[in-house]
C-alpha positions, -999 to +999 in steps of 0.1 A: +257+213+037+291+198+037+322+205+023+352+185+022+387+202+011+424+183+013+474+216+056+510+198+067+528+189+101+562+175+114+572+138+104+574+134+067+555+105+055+574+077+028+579+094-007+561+069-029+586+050-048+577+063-087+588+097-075+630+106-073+631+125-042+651+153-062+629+160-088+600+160-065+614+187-046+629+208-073+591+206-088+580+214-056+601+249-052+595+258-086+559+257-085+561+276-053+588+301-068+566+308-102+538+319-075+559+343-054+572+358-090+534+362-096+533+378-061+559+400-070+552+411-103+517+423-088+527+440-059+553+460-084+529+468-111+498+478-091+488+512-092+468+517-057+484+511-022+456+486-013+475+461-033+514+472-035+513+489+006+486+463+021+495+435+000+453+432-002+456+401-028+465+365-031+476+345-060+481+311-069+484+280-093+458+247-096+445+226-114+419+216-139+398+209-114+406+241-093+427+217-066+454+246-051+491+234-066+511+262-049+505+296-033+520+327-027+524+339+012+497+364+010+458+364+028+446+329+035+410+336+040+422+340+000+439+317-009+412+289+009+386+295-017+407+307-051+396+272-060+359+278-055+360+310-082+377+283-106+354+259-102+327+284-108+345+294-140+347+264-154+314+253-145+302+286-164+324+282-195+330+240-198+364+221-192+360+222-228+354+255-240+388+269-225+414+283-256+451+297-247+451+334-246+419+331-226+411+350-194+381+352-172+369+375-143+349+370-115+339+386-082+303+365-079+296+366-041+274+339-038+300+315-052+337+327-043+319+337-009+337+373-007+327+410-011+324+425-047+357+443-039+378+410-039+382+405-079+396+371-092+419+372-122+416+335-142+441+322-164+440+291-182+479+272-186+478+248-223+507+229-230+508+209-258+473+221-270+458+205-238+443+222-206+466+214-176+459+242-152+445+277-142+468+307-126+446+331-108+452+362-085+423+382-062+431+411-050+410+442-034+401+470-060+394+498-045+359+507-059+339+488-074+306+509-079+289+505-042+269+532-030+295+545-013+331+552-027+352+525-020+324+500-005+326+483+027+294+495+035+280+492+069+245+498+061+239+478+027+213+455+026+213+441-010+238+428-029+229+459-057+241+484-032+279+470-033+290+477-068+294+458-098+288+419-098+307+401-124+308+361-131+329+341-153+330+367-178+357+368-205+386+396-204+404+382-231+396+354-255+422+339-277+443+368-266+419+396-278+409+417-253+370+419-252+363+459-253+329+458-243+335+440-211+364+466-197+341+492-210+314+479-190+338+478-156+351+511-171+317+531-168+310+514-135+336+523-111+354+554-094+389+561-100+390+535-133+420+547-147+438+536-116+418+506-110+418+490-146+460+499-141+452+469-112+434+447-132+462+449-159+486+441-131+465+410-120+465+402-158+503+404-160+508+381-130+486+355-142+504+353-173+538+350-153+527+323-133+514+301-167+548+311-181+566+295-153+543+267-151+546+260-185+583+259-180+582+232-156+561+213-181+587+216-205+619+207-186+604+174-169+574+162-189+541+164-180+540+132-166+568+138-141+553+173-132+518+158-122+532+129-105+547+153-081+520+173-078+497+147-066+527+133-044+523+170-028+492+161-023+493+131-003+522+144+017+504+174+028+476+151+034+496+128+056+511+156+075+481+166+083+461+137+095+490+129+120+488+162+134+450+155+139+460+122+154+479+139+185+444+154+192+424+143+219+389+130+204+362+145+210+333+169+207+342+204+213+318+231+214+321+272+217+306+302+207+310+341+207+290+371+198+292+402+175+286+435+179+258+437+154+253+430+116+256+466+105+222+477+104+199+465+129+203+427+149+224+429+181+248+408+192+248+378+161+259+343+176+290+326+160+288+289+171+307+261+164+310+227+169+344+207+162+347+169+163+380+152+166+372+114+150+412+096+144+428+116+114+398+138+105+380+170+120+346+184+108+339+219+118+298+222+119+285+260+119+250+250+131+234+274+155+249+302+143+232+332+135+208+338+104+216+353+075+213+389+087+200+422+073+231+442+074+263+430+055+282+409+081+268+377+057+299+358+040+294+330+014+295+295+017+334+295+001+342+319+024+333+304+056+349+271+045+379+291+036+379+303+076+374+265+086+410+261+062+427+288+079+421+274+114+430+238+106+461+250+092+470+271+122+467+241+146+479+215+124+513+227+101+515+267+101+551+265+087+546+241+061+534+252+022+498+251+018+478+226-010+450+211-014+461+181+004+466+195+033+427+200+035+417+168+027+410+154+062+383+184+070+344+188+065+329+217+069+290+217+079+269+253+071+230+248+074+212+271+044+199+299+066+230+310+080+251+340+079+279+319+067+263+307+038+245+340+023+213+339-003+212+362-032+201+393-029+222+392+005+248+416+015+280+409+021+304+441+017+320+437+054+321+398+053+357+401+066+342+404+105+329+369+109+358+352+092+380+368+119+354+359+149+350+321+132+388+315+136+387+327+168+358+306+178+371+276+161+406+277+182+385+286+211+365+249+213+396+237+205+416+247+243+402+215+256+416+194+232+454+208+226+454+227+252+488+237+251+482+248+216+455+278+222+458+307+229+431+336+243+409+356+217+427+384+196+414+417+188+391+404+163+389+428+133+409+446+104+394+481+119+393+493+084+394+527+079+383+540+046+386+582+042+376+596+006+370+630-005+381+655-029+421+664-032+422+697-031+456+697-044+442+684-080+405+682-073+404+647-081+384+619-062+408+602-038+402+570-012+426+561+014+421+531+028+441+505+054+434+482+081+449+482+114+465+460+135+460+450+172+466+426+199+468+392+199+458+365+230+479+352+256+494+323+250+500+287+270+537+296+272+541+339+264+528+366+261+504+380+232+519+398+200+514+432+199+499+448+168+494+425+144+469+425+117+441+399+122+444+366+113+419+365+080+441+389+067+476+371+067+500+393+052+485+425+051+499+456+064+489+498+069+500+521+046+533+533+054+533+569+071+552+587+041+526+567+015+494+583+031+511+621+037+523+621+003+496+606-018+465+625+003+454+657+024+456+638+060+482+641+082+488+612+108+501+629+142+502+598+165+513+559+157+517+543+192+512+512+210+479+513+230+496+505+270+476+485+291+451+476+261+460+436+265+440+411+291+461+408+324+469+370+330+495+349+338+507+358+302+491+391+291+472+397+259+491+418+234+482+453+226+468+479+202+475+504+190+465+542+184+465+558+148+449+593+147+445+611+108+442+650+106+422+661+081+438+688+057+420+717+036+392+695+030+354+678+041+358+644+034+339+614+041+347+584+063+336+546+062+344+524+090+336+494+113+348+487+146+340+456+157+347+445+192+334+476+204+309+456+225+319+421+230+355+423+239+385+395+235+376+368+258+404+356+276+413+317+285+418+298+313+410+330+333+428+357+317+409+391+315+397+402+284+415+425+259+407+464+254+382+469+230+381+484+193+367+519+190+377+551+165+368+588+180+364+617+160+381+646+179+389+632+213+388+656+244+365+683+221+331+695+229+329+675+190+342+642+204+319+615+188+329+576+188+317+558+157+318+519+154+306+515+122+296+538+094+293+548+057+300+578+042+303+599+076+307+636+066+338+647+085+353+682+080+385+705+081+404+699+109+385+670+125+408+638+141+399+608+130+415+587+163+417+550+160+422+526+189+427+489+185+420+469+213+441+441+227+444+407+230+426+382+257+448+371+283+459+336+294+460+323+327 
């Protein structure tokens, strides 16, 4: 199957003559600016630190059609497929069928390609009694109904064991909230009063960001606004397709391997195949693994998404994102693949291939830039997900963050050290204070992990280690290593990095090391001691 999206780069091409440079650029900015004040009116309204610590949400403005117009700076394996869970909705509903005060809700895996936890926020914008856009925002919530609190489970195997599963279903409709519905979601996850305090935050930024576009509209016309937008367009375009011009062409192959899918196939295959033809690339997915058993699976949007991220990495990381920018890229997934996941499929710890794709992608790319590449990264959020009862209120509580770690050697320097992985953009862990104060854990060590990077002529970067004390409690913990087993592969014969791995109570007679698992029963005292591994090095 292909795909075809419209990423930016470093001579700006002609500004077609109907557009005054001014405007265009004052358009430009203010699109951009109404999504940041989206960004920032969600991050101050949320009630859970998955979304205003981790920043675990994207949010953005496009059009009609779902084409991306402007973005926030949040995750870009996001913001690559917020288009797809618009199309979807419209599809559903009808370009037609849309009224203002509308809003729609979706977390369909099959079609935005992500876990049930990643919930999409839709908005349509009217002005002057006419459809012109959609705002939308996804971001993480922190239950969703899986089988075990907080999802992300290791060992699902059906798409029923990961929580709710809602598509292009109406929140609002001519401004009346639809009872029922958030009744429904209501009944059907942990923690709701916290959660649906989210989903109004997600509700409030969509409406800030039609606001602000509808301002636009007003001050310059229609006309003028869309103009620019598809000037954007072919800019980003442009950009773009010179950048893939300084490529060599060619055929580029690579591939690496997983630990395992969760439950019980060893060591999937990621394999990719990138062809450099002029001004276009076409990333093909073909020999990659099956769709597997355990939850590793992403969806089709999804693994496009990853294809997006990578282009834009090699092409114009600085520049802002729209579609244009994807326009010179195909993206080729066969049907039975793990990137392109069948109903009833799992999915609930997608994130992992989506990390190892990019990785993958940049890797058959070192032949052709080179200069450009740098060694594998640690290769996985690390998520840690610890849930129990407070016994300070008796109340359900779920802490969960991911964790940073060492990126590759590069051509020129050294690898970064902690960083989060690259799916996951903006992200962050949850700031010491956040996690003491809010739950019954105590975290006794946050240190860079020494000598965890690949030796080379410029080093991999490192990890880090985070341990948790558990307090007056017996808890649960969900998590997944990945990397355990295959480690960061270094480039042009660099080492490999240190590998990923948490141990519960390290140097006890209890000492255990977990690499991925659901609903672990941990106890009263027990360390929970997580150690990110380190980048590949170079050289």
């Amino acid at each position: 199957m292909a795909r075809r999206g419209r990423s930016n780069v470093a001579v700006q091409p002609a500004l077609s003559p109907a557009i005054d440079p001014i405007t265009l650029e004052v358009i430009r900015h203010g699109l951009i600016a109404a999504a940041e004040e989206m960004k920032i009116n969600l991050t101050r309204t949320a009630h859970n630190p998955i979304i205003y610590e981790v920043l675990d949400f994207s949010v953005g403005i496009f059009t009609p059609q779902g084409e991306m117009i402007a973005q926030a700076a949040g995750l870009p394996i996001f913001l690559g497929n917020l288009g797809a869970a618009i199309q979807t909705v419209v599809a559903d509903v009808g370009l037609g069928n849309f009224s203002p005060g509308d809003i729609y809700i979706i977390n369909d895996t099959y079609t935005t390609g992500t876990h049930l936890n990643d919930m999409t926020v839709v908005t349509p914008v009217f002005f002057q009694a006419a459809l012109v856009g959609f705002t939308a925002s996804r971001a993480h919530w922190l239950d969703v109904g899986s089988m075990s609190p907080g999802g992300w489970t290791s060992n699902s195997t059906e798409i029923f064991q990961e929580g709710i599963r809602l598509r292009s279903i109406p929140l609002y409709q001519r401004g009346e909230p639809n009872r029922a519905v958030l009744r429904i979601i209501e009944d059907n996850i942990r923690s709701p009063q916290s959660i649906l305090g989210d989903l109004r935050a997600q509700i409030a930024a969509g409406r800030t960001g039609e606001e602000r576009f509808k301002g636009l509209l007003e001050r310059f016309g229609r006309d003028t606004v869309f103009a620019s937008v598809q000037e954007m367009f072919r800019r980003s375009e442009e950009l773009t397709r010179q950048a893939i011009r300084t490529m060599k062409p060619g055929v580029y192959t690579a591939e690496a391997f997983l630990d395992d899918d969760g439950v019980n196939i060893d060591h999937p295959k990621v394999k990719v195949t990138v062809t450099i033809a002029g001004d276009e690339m076409t990333i093909d997915l073909t020999g990659s693994a099956p769709q597997t058993t355990g939850p590793i699976n992403c969806g089709l949007a999804a693994a496009i998404s990853g294809a997006r991220v990578a282009l834009k990495c090699v092409t114009a990381p600085f520049d802002p994102v729209n579609e244009g920018a994807f326009a010179p890229l195909k993206v080729m997934v066969p049907e039975d693949c793990m990137f392109n996941v069948r109903y009833p499929g799992p999915s609930a710890i997608y994130g992992i291939i989506l990390i190892t794709l990019c990785d993958v992608i940049f890797k058959a790319l070192a032949d052709a830039i080179p200069d450009r590449i740098p060694a594998a990264h640690y290769g996985d959020v690390c998520a840690v997900f610890i849930y129990g009862t407070n016994p300070a209120n008796k109340q359900l509580y779920i802490h969960v963050e991911p964790e940073g770690g060492g990126w590759g050697g590069c051509p020129h320097r050294d690898g970064e050290n902690v960083l989060i992985a690259i799916a996951d953009g903006d992200t962050r862990n949850v700031p010491v204070e956040v996690i003491e104060a809010r739950y019954p854990l105590r975290l006794e060590r946050y240190e860079v992990r020494q000598d965890s990077g690949g030796a080379g002529k410029f080093r991999g970067g490192l990890g880090h280690y985070r341990d948790y004390r558990i307090l007056g409690h017996h808890p649960f913990l969900t998590t997944t290593q990945e990397r355990s087993e295959c480690p960061p592969w270094g480039l042009g014969g660099g080492r490999p990095g240190a590998v990923n791995t948490l141990i519960l109570n390290p140097g006890t007679p209890q000492e255990k090391v977990v690499q991925k698992a659901s609903g672990l029963q941990i106890h009263d005292g027990d360390l929970v001691s997580v150690r990110t591994g380190g980048g590949g090095g170079y050289g």
